[in-house]
C-alpha positions as CSV (number, residue, x, y, z in Angstrom):
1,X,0.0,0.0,0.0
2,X,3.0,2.7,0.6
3,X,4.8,1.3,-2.2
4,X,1.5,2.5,-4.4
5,X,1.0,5.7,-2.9
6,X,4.9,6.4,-3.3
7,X,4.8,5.3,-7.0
8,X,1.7,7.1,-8.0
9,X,3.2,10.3,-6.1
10,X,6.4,10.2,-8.1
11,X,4.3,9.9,-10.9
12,X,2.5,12.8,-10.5
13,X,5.4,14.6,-9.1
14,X,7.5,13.8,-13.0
15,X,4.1,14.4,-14.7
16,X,3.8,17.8,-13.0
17,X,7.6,18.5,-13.8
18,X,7.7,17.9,-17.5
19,X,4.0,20.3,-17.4
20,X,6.0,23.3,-15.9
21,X,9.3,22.8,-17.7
22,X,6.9,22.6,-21.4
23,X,5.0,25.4,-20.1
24,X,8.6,27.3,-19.2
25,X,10.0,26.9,-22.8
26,X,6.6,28.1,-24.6
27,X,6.2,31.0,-22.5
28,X,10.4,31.7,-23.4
29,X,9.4,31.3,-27.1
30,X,6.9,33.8,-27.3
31,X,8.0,36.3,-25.3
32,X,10.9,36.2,-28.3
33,X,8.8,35.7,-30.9
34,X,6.9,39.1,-29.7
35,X,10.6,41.0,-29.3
36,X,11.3,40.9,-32.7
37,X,10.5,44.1,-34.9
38,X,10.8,45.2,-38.3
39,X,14.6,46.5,-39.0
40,X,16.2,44.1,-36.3
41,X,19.1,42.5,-37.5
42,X,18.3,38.0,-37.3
43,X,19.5,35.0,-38.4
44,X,17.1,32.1,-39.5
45,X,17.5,28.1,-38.1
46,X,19.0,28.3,-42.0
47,X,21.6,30.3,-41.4
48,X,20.8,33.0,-43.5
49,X,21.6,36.6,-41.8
50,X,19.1,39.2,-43.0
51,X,17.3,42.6,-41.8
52,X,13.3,42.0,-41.1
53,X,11.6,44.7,-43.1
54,X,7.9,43.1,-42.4
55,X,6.1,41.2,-39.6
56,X,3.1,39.9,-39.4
57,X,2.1,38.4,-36.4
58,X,-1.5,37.1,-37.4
59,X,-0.2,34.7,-40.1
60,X,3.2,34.3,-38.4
61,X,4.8,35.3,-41.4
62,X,7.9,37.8,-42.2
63,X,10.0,39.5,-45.0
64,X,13.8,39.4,-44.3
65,X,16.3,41.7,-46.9
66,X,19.2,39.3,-47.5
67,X,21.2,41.8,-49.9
68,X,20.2,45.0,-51.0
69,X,16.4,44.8,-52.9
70,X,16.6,41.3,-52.6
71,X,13.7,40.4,-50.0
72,X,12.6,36.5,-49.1
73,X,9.2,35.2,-47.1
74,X,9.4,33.0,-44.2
75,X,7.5,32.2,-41.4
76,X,8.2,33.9,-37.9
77,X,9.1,30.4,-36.5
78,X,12.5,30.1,-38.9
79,X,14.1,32.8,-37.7
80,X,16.5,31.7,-34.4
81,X,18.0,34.7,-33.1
82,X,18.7,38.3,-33.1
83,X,22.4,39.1,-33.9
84,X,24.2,42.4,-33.6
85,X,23.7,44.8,-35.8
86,X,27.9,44.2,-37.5
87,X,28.2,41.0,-36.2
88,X,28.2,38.2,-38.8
89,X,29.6,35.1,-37.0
């Protein structure tokens, strides 16, 4: 009977854990999703560095200027990180 209760309150204990920790990493995702702004300076999961010159949060979708005219469309969730504004690494 202890043996039970112990087991089903680890259980619940891990289950609770790996709830907050999931929770934790969404709440970190969006709050950088919703940093980002047009004219920032970010690199995509791709690799490619670029300036955002649109965002559009409703369709999760962005422009990012790669060279000079030269404009591609991806989706917010492609793009990894901010960067400085001369820093290509």
């Amino acid at each position: 009977m202890d043996q039970t209760l112990l087991l089903i309150g680890f259980v619940v204990l891990m289950g609770g854990f790996m709830f907050w920790s999931q929770w934790r990493a969404r709440k970190r995702y969006q709050e950088k999703m919703e940093s980002f702004q047009a004219g920032d300076r970010v690199v995509t999961i791709g690799g490619i560095y670029g300036r955002l010159t649109y965002l559009d949060r409703e369709t999760s979708m962005a422009r990012l200027e790669i060279a000079p005219g030269v404009e591609i469309e991806i989706g917010l969730g492609a793009i990894s990180r901010q960067v400085e504004a001369g820093s290509v690494e």
